[in-house]
PDB file with one MODEL, atoms N, CA, C and O in Angstrom:
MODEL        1
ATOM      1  N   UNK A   1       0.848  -1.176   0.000  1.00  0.00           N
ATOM      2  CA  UNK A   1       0.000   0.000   0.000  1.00  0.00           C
ATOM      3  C   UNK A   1       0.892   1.237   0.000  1.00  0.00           C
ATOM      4  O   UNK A   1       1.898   1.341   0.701  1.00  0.00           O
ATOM      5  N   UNK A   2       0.590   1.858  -0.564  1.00  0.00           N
ATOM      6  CA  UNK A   2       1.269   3.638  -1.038  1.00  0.00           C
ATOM      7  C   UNK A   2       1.586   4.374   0.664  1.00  0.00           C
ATOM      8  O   UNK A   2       0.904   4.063   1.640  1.00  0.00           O
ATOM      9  N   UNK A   3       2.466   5.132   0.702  1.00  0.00           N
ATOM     10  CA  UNK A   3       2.800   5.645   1.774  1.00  0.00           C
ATOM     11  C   UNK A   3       1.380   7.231   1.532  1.00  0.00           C
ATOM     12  O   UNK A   3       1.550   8.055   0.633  1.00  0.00           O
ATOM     13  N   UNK A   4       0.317   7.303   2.372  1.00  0.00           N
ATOM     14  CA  UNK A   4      -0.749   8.505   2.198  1.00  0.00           C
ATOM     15  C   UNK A   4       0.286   9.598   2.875  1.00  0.00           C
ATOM     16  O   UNK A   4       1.373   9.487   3.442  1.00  0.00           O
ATOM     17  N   UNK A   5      -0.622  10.767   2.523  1.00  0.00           N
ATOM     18  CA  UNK A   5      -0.275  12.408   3.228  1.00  0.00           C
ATOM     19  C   UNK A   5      -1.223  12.344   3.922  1.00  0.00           C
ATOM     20  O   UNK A   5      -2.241  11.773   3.529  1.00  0.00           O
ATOM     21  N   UNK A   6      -1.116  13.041   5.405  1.00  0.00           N
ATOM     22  CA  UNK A   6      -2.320  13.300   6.389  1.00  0.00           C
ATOM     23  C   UNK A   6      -3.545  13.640   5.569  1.00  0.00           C
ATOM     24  O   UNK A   6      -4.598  13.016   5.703  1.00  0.00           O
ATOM     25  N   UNK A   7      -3.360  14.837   4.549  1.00  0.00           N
ATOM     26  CA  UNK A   7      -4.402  14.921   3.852  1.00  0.00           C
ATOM     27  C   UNK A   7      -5.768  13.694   3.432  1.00  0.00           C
ATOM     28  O   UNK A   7      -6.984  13.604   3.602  1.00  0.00           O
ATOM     29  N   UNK A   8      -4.739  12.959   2.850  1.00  0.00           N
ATOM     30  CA  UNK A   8      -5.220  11.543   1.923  1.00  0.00           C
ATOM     31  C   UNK A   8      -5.840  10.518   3.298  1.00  0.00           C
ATOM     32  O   UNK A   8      -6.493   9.475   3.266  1.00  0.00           O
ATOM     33  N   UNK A   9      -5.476  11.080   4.101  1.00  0.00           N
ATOM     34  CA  UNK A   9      -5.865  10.205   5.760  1.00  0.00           C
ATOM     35  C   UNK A   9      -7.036  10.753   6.356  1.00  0.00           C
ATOM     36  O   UNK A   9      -7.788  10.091   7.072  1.00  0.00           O
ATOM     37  N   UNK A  10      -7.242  12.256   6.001  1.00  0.00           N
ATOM     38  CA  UNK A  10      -8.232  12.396   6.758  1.00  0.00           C
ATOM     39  C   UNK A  10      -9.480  12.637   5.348  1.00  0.00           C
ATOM     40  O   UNK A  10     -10.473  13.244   5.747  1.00  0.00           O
ATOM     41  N   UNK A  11      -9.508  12.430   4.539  1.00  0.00           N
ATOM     42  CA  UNK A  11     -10.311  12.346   3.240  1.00  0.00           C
ATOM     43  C   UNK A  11     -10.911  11.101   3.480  1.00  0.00           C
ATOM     44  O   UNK A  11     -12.060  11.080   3.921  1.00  0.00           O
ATOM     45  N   UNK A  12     -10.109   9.729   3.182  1.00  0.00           N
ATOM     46  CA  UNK A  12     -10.485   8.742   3.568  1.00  0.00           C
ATOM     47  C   UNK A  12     -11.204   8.475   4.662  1.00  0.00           C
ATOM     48  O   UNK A  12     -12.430   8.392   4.595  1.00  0.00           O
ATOM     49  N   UNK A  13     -10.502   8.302   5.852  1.00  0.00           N
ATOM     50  CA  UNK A  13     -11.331   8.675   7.257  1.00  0.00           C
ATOM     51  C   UNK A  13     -12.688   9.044   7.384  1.00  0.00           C
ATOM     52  O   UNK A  13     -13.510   8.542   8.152  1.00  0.00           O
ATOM     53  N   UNK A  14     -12.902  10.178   6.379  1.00  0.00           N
ATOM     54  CA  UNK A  14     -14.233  10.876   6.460  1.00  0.00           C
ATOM     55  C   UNK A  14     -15.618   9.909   5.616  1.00  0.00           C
ATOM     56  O   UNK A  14     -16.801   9.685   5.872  1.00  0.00           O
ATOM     57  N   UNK A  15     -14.683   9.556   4.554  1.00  0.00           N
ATOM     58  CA  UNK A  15     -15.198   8.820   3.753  1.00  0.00           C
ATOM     59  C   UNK A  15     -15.827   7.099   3.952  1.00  0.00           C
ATOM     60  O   UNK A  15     -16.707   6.482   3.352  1.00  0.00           O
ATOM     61  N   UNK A  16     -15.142   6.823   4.792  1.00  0.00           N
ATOM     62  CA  UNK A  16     -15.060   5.420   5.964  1.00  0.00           C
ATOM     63  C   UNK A  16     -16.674   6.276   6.751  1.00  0.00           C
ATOM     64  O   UNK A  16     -17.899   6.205   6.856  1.00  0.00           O
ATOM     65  N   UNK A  17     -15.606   6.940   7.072  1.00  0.00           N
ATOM     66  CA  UNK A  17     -17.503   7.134   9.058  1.00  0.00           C
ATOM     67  C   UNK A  17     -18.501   7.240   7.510  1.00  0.00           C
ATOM     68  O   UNK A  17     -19.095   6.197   7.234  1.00  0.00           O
ATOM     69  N   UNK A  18     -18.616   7.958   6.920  1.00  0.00           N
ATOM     70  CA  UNK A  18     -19.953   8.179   6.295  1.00  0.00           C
ATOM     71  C   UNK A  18     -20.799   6.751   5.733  1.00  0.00           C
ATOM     72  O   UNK A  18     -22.009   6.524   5.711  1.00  0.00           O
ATOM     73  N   UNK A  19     -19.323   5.687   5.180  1.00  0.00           N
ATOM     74  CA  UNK A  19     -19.953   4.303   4.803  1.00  0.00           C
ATOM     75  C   UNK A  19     -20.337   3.672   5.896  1.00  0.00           C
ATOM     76  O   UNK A  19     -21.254   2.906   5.602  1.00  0.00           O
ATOM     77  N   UNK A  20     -19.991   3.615   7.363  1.00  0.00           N
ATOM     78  CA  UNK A  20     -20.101   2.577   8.410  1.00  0.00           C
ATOM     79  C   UNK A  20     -21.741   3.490   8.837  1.00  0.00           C
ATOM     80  O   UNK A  20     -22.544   2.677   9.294  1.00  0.00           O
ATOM     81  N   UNK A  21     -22.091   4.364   8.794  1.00  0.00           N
ATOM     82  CA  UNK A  21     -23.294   5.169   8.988  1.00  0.00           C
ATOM     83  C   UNK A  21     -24.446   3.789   8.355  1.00  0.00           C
ATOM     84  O   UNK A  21     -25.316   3.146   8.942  1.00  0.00           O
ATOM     85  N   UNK A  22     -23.952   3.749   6.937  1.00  0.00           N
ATOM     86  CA  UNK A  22     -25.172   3.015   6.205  1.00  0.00           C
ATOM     87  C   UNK A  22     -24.890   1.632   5.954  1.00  0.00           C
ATOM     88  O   UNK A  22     -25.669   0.932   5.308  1.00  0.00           O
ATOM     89  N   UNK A  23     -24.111   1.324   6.300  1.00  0.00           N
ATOM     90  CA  UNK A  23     -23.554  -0.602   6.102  1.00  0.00           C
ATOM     91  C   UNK A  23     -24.345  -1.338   7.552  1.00  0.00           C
ATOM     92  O   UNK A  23     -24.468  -0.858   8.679  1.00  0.00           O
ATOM     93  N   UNK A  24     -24.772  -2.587   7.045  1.00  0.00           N
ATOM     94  CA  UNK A  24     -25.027  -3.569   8.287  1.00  0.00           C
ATOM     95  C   UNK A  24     -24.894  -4.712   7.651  1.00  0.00           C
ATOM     96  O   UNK A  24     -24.136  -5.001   6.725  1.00  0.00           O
ATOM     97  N   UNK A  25     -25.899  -5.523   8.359  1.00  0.00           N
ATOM     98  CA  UNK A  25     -25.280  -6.914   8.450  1.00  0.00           C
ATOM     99  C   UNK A  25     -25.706  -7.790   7.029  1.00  0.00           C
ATOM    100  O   UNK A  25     -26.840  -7.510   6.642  1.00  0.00           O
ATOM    101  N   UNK A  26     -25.194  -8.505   6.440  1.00  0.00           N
ATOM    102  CA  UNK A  26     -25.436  -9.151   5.090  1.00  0.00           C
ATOM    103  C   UNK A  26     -25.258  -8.740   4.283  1.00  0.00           C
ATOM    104  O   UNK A  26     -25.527  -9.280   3.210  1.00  0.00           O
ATOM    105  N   UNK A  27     -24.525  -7.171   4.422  1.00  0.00           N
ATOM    106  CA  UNK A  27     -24.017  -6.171   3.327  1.00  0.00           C
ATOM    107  C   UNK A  27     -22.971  -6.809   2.287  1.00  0.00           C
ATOM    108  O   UNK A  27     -22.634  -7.989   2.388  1.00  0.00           O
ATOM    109  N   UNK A  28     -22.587  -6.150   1.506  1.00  0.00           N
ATOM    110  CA  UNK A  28     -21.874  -6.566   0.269  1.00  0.00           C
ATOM    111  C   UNK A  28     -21.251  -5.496   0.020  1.00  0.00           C
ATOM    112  O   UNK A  28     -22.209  -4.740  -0.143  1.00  0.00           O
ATOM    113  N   UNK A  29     -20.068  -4.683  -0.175  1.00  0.00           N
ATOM    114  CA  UNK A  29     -19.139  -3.738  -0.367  1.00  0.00           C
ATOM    115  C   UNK A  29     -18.209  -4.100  -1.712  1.00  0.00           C
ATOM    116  O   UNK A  29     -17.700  -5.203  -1.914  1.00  0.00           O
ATOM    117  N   UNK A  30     -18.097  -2.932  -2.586  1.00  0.00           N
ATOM    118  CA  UNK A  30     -17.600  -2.951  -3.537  1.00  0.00           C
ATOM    119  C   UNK A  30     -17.117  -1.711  -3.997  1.00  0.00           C
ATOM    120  O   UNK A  30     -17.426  -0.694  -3.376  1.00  0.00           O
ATOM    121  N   UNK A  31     -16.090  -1.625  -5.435  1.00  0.00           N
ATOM    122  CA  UNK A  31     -15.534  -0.329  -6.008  1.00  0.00           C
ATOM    123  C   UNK A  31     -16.215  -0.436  -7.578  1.00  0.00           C
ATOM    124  O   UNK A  31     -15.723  -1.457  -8.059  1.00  0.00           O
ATOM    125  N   UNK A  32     -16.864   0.001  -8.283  1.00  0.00           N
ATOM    126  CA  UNK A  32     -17.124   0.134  -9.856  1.00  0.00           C
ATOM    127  C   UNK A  32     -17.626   1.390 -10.263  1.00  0.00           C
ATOM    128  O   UNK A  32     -18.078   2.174  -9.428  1.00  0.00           O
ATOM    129  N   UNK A  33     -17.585   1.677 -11.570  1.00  0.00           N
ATOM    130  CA  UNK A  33     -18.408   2.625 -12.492  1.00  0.00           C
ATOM    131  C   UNK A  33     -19.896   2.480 -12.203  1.00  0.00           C
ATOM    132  O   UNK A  33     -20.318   1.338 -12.023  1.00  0.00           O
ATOM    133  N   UNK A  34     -20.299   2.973 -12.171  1.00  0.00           N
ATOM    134  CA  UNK A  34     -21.990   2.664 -11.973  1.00  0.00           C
ATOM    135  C   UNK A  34     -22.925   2.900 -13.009  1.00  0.00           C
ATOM    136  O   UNK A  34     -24.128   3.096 -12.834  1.00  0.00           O
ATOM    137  N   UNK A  35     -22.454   2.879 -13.871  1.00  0.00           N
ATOM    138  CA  UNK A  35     -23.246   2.316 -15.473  1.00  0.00           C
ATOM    139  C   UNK A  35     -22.878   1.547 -15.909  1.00  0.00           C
ATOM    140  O   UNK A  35     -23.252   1.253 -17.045  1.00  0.00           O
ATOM    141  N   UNK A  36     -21.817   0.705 -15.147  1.00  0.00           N
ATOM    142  CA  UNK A  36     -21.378  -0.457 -15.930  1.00  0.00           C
ATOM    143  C   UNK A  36     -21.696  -1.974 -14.858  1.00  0.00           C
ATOM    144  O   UNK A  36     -21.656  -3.173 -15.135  1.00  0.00           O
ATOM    145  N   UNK A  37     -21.993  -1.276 -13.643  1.00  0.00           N
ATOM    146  CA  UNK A  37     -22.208  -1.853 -12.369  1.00  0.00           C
ATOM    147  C   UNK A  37     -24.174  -2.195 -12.736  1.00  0.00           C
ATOM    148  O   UNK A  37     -24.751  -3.267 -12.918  1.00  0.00           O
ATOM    149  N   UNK A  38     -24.656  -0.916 -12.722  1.00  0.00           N
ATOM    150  CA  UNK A  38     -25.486  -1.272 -12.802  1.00  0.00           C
ATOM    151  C   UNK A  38     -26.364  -2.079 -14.156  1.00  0.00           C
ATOM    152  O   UNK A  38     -27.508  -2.529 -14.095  1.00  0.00           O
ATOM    153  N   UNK A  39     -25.461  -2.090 -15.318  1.00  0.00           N
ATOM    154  CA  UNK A  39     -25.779  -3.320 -16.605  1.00  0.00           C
ATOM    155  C   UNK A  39     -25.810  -4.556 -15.778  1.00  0.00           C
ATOM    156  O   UNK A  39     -26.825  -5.248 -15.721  1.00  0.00           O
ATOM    157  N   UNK A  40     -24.336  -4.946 -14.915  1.00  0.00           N
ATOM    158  CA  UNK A  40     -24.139  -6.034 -14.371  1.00  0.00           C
ATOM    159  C   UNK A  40     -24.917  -6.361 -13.653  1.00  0.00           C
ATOM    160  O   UNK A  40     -25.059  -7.576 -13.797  1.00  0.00           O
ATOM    161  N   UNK A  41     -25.638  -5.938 -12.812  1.00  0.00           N
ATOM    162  CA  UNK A  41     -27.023  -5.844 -11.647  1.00  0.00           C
ATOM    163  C   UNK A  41     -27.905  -6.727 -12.194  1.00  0.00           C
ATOM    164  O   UNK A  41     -28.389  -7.774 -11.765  1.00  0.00           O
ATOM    165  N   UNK A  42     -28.074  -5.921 -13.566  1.00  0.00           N
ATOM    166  CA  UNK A  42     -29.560  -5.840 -14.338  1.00  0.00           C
ATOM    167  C   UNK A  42     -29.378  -7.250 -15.137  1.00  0.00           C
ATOM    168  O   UNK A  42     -30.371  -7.973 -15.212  1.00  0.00           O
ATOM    169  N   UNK A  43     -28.334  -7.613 -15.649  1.00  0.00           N
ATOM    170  CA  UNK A  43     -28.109  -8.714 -15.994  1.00  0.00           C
ATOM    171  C   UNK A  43     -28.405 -10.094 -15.423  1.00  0.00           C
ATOM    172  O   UNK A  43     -28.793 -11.152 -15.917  1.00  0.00           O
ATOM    173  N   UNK A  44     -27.995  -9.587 -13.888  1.00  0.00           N
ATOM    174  CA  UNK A  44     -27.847 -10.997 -13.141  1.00  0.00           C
ATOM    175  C   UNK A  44     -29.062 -11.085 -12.234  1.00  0.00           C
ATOM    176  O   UNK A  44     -29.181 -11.965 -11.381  1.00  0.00           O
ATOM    177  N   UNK A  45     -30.326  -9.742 -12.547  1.00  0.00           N
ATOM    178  CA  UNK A  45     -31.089 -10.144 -12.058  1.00  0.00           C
ATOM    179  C   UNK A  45     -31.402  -9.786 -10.140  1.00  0.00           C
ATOM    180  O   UNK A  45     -32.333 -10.182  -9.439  1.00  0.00           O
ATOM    181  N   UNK A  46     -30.098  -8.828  -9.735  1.00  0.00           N
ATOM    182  CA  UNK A  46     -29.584  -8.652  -8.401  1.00  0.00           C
ATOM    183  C   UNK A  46     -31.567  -7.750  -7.641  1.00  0.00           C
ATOM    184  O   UNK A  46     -32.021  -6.740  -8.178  1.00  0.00           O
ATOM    185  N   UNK A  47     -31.924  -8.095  -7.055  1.00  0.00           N
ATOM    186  CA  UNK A  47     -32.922  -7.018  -6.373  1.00  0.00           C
ATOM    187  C   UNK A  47     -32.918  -6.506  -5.059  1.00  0.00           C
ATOM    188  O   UNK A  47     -33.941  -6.364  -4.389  1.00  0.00           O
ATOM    189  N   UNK A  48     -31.145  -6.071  -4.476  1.00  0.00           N
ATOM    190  CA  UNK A  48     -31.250  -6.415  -3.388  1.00  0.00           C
ATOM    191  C   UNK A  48     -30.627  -4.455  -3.805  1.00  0.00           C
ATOM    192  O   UNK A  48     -29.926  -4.125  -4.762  1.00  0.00           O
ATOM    193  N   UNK A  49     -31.258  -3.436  -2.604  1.00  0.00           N
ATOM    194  CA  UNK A  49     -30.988  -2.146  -2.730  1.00  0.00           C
ATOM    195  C   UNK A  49     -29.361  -1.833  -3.037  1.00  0.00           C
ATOM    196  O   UNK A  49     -28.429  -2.591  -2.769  1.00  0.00           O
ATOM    197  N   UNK A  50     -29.305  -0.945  -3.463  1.00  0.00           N
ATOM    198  CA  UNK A  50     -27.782  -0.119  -3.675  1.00  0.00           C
ATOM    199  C   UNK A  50     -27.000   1.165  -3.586  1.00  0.00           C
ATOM    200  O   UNK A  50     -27.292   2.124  -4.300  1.00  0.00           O
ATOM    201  N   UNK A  51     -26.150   1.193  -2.843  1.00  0.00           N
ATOM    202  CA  UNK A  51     -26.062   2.491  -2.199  1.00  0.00           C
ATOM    203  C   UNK A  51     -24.619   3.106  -2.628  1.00  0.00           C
ATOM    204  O   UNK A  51     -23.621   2.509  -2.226  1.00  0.00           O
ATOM    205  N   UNK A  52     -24.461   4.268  -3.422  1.00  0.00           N
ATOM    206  CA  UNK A  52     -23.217   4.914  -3.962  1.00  0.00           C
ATOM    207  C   UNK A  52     -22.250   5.889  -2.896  1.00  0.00           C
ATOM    208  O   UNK A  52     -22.794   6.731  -2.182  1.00  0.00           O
ATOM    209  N   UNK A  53     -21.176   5.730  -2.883  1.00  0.00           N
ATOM    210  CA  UNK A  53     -20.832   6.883  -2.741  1.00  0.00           C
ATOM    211  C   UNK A  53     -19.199   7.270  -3.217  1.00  0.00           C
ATOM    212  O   UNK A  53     -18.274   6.478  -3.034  1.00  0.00           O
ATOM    213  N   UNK A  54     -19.050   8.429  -3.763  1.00  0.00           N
ATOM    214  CA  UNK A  54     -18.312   9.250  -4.504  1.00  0.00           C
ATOM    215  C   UNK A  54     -17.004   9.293  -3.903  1.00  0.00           C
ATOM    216  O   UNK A  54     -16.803   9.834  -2.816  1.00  0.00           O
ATOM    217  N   UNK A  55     -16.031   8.679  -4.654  1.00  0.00           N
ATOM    218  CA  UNK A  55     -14.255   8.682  -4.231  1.00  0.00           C
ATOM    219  C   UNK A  55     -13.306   9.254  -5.344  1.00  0.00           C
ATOM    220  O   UNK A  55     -13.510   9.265  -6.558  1.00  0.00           O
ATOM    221  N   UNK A  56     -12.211   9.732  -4.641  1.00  0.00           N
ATOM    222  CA  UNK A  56     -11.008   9.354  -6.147  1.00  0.00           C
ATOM    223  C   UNK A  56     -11.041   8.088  -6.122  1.00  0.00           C
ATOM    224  O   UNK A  56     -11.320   7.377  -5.157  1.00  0.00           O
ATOM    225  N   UNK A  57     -10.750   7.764  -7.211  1.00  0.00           N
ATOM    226  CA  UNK A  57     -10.442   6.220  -7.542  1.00  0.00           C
ATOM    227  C   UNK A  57      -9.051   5.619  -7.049  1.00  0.00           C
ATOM    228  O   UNK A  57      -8.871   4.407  -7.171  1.00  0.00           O
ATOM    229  N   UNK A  58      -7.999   6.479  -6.460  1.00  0.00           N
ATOM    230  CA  UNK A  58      -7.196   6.072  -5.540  1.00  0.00           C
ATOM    231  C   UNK A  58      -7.381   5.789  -4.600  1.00  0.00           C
ATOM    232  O   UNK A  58      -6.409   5.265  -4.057  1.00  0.00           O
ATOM    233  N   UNK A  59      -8.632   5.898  -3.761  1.00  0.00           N
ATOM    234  CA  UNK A  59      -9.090   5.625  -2.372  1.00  0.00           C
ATOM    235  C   UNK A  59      -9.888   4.263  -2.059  1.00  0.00           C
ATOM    236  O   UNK A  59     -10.117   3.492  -1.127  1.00  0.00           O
ATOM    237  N   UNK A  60     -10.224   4.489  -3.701  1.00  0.00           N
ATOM    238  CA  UNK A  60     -11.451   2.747  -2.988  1.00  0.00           C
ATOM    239  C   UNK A  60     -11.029   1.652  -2.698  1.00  0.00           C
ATOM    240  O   UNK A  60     -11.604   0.817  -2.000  1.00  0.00           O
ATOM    241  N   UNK A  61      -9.419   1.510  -3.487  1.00  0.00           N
ATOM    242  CA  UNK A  61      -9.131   0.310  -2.950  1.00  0.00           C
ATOM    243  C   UNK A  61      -9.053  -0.132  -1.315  1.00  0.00           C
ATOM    244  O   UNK A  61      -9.403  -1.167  -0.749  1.00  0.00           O
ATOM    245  N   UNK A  62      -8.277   1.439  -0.681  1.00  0.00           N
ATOM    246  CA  UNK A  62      -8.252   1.570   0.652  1.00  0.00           C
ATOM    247  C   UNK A  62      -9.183   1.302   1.189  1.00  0.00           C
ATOM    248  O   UNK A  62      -9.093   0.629   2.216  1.00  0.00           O
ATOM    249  N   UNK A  63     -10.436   1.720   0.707  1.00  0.00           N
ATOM    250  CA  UNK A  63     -11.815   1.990   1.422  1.00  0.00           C
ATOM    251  C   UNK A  63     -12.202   0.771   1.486  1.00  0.00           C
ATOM    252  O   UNK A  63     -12.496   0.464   2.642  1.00  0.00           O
ATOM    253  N   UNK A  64     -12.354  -0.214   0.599  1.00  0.00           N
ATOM    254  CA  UNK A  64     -12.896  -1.335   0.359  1.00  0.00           C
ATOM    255  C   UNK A  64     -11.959  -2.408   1.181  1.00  0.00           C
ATOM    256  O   UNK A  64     -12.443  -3.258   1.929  1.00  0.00           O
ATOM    257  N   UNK A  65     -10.651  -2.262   0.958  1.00  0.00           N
ATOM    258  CA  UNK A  65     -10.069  -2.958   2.093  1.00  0.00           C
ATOM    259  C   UNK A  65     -10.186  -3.178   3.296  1.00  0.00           C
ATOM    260  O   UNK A  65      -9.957  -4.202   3.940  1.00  0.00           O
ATOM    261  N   UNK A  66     -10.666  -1.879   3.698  1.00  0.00           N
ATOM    262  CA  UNK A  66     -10.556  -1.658   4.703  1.00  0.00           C
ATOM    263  C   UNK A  66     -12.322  -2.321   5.511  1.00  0.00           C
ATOM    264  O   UNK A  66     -12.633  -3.106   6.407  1.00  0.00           O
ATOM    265  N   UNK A  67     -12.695  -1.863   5.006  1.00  0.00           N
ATOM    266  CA  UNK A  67     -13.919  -2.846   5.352  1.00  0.00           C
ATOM    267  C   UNK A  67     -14.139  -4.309   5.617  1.00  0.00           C
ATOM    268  O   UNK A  67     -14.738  -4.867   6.537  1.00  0.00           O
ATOM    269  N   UNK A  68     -13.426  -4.839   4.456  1.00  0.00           N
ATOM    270  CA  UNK A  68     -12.843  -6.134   4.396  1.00  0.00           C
ATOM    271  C   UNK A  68     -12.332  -7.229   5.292  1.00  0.00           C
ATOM    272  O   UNK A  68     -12.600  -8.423   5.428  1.00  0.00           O
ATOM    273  N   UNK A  69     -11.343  -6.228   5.956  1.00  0.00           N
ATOM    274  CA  UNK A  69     -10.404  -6.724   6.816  1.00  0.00           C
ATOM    275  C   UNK A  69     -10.320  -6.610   7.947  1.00  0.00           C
ATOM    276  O   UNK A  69      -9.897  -7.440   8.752  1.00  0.00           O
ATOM    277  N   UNK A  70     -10.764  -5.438   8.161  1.00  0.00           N
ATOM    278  CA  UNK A  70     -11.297  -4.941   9.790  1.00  0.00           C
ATOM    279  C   UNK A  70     -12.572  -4.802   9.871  1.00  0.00           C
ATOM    280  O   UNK A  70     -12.898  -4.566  11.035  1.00  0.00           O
ATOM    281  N   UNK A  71     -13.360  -4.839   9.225  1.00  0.00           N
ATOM    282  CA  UNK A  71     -14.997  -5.249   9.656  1.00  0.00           C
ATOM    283  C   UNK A  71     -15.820  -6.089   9.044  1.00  0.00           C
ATOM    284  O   UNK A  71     -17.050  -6.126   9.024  1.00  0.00           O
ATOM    285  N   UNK A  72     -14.852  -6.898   8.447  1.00  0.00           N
ATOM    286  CA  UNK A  72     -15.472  -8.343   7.940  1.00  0.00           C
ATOM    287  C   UNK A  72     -16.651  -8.605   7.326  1.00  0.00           C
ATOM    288  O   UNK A  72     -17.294  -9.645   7.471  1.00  0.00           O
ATOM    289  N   UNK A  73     -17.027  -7.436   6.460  1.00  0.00           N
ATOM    290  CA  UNK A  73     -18.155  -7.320   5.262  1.00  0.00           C
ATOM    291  C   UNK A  73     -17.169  -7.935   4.108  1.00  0.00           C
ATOM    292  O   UNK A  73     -16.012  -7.807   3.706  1.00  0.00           O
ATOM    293  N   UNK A  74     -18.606  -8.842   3.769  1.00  0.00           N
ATOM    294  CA  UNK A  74     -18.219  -9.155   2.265  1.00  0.00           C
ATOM    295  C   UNK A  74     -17.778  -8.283   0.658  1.00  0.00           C
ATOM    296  O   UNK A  74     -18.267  -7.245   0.213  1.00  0.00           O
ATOM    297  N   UNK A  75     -16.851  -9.034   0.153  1.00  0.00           N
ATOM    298  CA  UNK A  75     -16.610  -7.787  -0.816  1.00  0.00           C
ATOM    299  C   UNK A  75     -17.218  -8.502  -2.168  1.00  0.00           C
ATOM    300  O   UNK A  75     -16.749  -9.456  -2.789  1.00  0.00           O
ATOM    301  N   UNK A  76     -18.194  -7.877  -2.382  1.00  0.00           N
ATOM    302  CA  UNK A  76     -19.027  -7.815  -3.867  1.00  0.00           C
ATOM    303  C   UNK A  76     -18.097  -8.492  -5.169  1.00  0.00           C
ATOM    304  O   UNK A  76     -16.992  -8.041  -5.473  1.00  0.00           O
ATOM    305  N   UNK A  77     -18.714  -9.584  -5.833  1.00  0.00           N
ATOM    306  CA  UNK A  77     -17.821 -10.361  -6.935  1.00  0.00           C
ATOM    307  C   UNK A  77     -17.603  -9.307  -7.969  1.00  0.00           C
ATOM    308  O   UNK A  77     -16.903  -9.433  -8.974  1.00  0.00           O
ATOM    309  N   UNK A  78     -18.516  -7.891  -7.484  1.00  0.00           N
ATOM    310  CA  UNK A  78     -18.163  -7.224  -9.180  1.00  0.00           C
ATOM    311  C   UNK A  78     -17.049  -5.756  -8.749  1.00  0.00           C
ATOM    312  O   UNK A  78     -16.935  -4.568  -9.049  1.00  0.00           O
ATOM    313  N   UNK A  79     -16.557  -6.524  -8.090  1.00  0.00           N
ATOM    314  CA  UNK A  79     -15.893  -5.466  -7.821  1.00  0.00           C
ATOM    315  C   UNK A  79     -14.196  -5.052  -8.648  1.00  0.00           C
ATOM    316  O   UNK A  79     -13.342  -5.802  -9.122  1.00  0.00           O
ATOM    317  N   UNK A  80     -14.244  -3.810  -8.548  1.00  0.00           N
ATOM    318  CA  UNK A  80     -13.022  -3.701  -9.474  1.00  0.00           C
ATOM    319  C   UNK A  80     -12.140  -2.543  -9.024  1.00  0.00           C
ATOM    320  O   UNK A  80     -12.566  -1.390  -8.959  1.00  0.00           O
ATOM    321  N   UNK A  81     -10.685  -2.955  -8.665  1.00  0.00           N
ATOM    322  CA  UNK A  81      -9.589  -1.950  -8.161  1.00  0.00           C
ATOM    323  C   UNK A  81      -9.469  -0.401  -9.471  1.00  0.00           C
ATOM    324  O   UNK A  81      -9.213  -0.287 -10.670  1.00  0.00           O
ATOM    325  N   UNK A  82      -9.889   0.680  -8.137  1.00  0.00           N
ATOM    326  CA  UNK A  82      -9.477   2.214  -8.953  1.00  0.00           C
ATOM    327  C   UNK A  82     -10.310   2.237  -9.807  1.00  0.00           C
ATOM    328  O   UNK A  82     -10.071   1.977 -10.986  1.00  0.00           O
ATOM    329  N   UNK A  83     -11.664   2.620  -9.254  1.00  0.00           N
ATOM    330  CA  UNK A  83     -13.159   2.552  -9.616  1.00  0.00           C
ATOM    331  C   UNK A  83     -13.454   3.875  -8.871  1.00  0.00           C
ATOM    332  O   UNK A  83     -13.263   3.909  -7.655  1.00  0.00           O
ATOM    333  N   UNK A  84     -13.958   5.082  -9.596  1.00  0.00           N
ATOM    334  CA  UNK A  84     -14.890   5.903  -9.484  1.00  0.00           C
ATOM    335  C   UNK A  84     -15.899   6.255  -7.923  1.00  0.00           C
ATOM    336  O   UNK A  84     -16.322   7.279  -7.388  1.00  0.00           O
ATOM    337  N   UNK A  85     -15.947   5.097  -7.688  1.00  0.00           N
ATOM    338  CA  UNK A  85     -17.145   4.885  -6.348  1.00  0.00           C
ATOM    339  C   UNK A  85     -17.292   3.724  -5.732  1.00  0.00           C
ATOM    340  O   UNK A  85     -17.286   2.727  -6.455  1.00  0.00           O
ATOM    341  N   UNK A  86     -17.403   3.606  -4.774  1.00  0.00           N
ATOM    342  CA  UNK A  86     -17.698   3.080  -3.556  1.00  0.00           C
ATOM    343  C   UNK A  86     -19.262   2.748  -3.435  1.00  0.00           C
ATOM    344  O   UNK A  86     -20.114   3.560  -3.077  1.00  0.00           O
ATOM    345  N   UNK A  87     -19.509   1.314  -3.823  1.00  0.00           N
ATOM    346  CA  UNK A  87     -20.622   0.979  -3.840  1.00  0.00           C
ATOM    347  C   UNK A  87     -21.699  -0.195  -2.160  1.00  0.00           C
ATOM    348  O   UNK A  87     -20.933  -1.073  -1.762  1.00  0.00           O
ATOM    349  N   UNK A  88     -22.608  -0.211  -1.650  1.00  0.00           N
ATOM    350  CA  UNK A  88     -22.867  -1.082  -0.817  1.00  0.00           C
ATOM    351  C   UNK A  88     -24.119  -1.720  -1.464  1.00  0.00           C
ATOM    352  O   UNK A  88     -25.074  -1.113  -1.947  1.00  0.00           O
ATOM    353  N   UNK A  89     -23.979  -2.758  -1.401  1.00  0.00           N
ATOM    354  CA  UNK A  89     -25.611  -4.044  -1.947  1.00  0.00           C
ATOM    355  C   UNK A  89     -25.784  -4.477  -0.143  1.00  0.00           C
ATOM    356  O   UNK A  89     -25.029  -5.187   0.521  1.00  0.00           O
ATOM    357  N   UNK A  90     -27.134  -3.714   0.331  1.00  0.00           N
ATOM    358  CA  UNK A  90     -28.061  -4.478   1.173  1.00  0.00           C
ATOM    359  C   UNK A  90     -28.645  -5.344   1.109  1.00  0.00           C
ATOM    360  O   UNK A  90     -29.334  -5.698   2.066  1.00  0.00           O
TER     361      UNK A  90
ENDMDL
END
């Protein structure tokens, strides 16, 4: 992982509390485009809600990791490194 600037620490950070606000249990966490996310949805038929939110695409990997690993949400099969946004499937 990249050495961050405090900056890039407290961006993230902020960006983290706002996802743990709306994540619970059986959640699904992911990084994609969301016109290409949501073809894939629509394809497979998914009807379970979906919730965006807006990153550099240098951050999601962090973001998504980080969820991952220290709060043991599942990470979404459509997910894709240095993606636009930060996605959650309830």
């Amino acid at each position: 992982m990249p050495v961050l600037s405090p900056q890039q620490v407290t961006e993230i950070n902020s960006l983290i509390a706002e996802i743990e606000k709306s994540i619970g249990p059986k959640c699904e966490i992911g990084a994609h485009n969301k016109s290409a996310l949501m073809g894939l949805l629509k394809a497979n038929k998914e009807t379970r809600s979906l919730k965006w939110f807006t990153c550099k695409s240098e951050y999601s990997d962090a973001i998504v990791s980080y969820f991952v690993k220290e709060k043991g949400v599942a990470k979404n099969r459509f997910h894709k490194n240095n993606q636009p946004s930060v996605f959650i499937l309830k």
